[in-house]
C-alpha positions as CSV (number, residue, x, y, z in Angstrom):
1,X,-126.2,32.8,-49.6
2,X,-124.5,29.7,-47.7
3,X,-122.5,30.6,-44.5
4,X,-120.3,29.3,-42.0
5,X,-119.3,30.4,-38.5
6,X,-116.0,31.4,-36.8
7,X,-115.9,32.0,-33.5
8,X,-120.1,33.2,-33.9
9,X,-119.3,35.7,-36.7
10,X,-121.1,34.4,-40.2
11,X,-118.8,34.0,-43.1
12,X,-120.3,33.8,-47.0
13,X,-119.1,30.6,-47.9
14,X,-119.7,31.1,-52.0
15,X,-117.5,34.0,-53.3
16,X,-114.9,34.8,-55.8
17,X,-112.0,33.6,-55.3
18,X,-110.5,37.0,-54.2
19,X,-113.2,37.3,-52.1
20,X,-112.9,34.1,-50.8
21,X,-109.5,35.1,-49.8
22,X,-110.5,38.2,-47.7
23,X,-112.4,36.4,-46.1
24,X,-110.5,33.8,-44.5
25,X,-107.9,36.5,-43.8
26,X,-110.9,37.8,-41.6
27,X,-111.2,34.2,-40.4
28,X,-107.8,34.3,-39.5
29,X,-107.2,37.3,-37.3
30,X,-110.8,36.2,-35.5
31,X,-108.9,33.0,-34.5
32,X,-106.3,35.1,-33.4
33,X,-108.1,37.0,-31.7
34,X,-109.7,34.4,-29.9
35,X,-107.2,31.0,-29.4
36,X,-105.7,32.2,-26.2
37,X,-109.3,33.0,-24.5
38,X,-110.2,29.3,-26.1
39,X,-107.4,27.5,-24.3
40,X,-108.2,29.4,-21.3
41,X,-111.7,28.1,-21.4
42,X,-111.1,24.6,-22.1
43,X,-110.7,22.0,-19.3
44,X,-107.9,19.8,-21.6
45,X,-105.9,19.4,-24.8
46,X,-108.4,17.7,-26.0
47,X,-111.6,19.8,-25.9
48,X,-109.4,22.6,-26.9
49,X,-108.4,20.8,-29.8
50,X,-111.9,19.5,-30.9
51,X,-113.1,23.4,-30.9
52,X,-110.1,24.7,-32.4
53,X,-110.6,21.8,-35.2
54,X,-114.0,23.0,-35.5
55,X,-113.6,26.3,-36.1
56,X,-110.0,25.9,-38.8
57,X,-112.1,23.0,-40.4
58,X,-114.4,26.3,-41.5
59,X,-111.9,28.2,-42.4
60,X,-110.3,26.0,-44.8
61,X,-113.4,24.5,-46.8
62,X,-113.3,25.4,-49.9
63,X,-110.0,26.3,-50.5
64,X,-107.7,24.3,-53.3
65,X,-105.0,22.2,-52.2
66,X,-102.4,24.7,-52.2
67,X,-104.1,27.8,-50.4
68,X,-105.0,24.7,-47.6
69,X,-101.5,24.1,-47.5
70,X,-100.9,27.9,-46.9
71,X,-103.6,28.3,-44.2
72,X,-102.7,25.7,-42.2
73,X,-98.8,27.3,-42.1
74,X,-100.5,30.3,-40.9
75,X,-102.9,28.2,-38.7
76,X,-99.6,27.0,-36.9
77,X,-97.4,30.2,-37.0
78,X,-100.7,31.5,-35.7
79,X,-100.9,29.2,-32.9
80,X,-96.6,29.6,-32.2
81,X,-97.8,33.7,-31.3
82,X,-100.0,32.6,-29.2
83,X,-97.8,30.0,-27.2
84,X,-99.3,26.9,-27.9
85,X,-96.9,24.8,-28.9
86,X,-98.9,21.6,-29.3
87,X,-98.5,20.7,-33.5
88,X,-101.5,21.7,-35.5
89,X,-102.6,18.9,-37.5
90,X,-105.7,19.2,-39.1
């Protein structure tokens, strides 16, 4: 089985679509979990941006056209919680 990484935790990357969905909800509270300690640790917008790009770039292969749509929404309401208010736009 194929897998990706987010934030070093391994992700199945061929699943059924429900599946598939569980998964990137898991995908999603580990960015949470992890953006503010991620902004910390970078030394500009920039390198925080490249990793954060890396990691959501993971987290939405795969997915049609209209769940991408949804994840990044949650991608930037997920970054509003987190005070960063530069736009998300991968």
């Amino acid at each position: 089985m194929a897998l990706i990484k987010i934030m070093g935790v391994d992700y199945p990357t061929l699943l059924p679509e429900q599946s598939a969905d569980a998964w990137r909800d898991r995908m999603l509270g580990e960015l949470e979990i992890h953006v503010r300690r991620m902004d910390r640790a970078c030394a500009s917008r920039q390198e925080f941006w490249m990793w954060f790009d890396g990691e959501t770039e993971s987290l939405l292969r795969g997915a049609s056209g209209e769940k991408q749509h949804l994840l990044r929404r949650r991608v930037s309401s997920l970054l509003e919680r987190a005070g960063i208010r530069d736009r998300y736009d991968s």
